[in-house]
N, C-alpha and C positions, 0 to 999 in steps of 0.2 A: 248545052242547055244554058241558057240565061239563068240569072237570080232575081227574084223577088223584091225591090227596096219601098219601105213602106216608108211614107213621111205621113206625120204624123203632130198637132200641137192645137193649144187656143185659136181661138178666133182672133185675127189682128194681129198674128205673133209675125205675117209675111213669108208663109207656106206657098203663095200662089209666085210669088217674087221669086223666091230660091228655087221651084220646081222650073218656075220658066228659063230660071239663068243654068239650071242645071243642064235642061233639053239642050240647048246652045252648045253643049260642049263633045265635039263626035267620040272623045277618045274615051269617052265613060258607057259608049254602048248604047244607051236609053232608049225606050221607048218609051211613049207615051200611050196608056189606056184611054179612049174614050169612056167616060162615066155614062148613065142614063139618071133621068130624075124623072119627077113629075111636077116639079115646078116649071111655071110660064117661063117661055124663050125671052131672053132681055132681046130688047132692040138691034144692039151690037154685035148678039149670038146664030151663029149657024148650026140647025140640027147637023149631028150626022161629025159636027167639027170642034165644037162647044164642048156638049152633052147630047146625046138623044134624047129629046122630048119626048114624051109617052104621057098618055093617060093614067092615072088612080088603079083601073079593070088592069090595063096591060100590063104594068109594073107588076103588079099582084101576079098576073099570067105565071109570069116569066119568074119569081121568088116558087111557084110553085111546081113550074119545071125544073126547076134548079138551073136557069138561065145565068144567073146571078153567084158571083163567084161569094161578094159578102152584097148588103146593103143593110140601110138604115135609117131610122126617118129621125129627121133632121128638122125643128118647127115647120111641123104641119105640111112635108113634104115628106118623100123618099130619096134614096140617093142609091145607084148600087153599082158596081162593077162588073160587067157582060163575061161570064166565063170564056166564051170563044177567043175573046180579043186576046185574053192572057194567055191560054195554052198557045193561041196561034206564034205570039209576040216570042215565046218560049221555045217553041220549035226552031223558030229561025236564028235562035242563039241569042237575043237582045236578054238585056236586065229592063225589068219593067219597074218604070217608078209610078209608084200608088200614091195620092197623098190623099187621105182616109181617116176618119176619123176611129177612135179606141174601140170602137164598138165592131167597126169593119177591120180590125189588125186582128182582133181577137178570131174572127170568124176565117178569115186568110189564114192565120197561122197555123189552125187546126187542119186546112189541105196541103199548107205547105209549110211547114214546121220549121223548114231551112231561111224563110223570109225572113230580111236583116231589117230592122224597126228602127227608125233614125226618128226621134222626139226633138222638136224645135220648142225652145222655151225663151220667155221674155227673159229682158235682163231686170226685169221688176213687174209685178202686180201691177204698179204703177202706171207703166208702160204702155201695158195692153189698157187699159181702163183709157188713159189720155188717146189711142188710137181711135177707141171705138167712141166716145166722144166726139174726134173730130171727122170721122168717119158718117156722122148725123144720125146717126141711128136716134130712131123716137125713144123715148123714158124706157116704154115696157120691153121693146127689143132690147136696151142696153143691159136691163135686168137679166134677161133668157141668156143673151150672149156671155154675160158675167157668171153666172151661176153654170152655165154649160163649162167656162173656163176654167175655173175654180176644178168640177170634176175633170176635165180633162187632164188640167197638171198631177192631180190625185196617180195619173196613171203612169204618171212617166219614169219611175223607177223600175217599172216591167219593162221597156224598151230599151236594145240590146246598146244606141248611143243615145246623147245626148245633147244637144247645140245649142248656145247659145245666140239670137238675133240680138245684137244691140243696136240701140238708138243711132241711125246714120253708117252703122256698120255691116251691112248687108251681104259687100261684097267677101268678109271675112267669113261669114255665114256661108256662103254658097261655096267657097273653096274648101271648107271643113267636110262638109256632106263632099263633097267632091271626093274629097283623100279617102272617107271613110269607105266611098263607092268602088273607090279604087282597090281598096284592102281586100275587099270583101268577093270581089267578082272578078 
């Protein structure tokens, strides 16, 4: 049986950077869950490769079959992760990396209580603010995203580690969760 590795952190902290440098590495096992949302496909995005795109109706469907292993709605979207892909991904012995926000660990760790919670935190307030700054985000998005970060750090003393991203130092960042992947699975 695989393990559970949830990644978890702010907005801008480079959650999508370390999970992809993670994937890249065979000897850590990983798999990768497809998410579903019911935000619009970017240009870039393939259903099915992305996220599953779904409707508002279907999303809801699927929270009420218990399709959904957690989800969460995320400004004025939903987000959630398809129960099947994880038992299947579990079955074949992989470790599945989540990266999910506190709301979706909280709800994971109640079916899998054994799932190892790895918090990615800035090396400054600062940090994240100048991100999402140059990132363009409009005035009131900076706000949501700011105030969403703020509680997210609130939560990171529940979570089993904790990493550091610093400014330029990324690849430090993804060999840490690496070792920790390592420990653990």
């Amino acid at each position: 049986m695989g393990k559970i590795i949830i990644i978890s952190g702010p907005s801008q902290v480079g959650k999508d950077t370390i999970v992809a440098e993670l994937l890249k590495k065979p000897a850590l096992n990983l798999a990768r869950v497809i998410t579903m949302t019911t935000r619009e496909k970017r240009p870039e995005e393939t259903d099915g490769a992305d996220h599953f795109f779904v409707s508002d109706a279907e999303f809801d469907r699927r929270i009420a079959s218990g399709e959904l292993l957690e989800w969460a709605p995320v400004r004025n979207r939903k987000f959630g992760t398809p129960r099947d892909q994880v038992e299947r991904r579990l079955a074949e012995h992989k470790n599945i990396l989540l990266k999910i926000d506190i709301r979706g660990a909280v709800q994971v760790m109640k079916h899998y209580p054994n799932a190892v919670r790895i918090f990615i935190e800035p090396e400054s307030l600062d940090a994240i603010w100048q991100r999402m700054v140059q990132k363009g985000f409009p005035e009131e998005q900076l706000n949501v995203r700011w105030k969403e970060a703020m509680e997210e750090l609130k939560a990171a003393p529940e979570y089993d580690y904790k990493v550091v991203n610093r400014e330029g130092k990324v690849t430090e960042a993804v060999e840490e969760v690496a070792e920790i992947i390592k420990k653990v699975s």
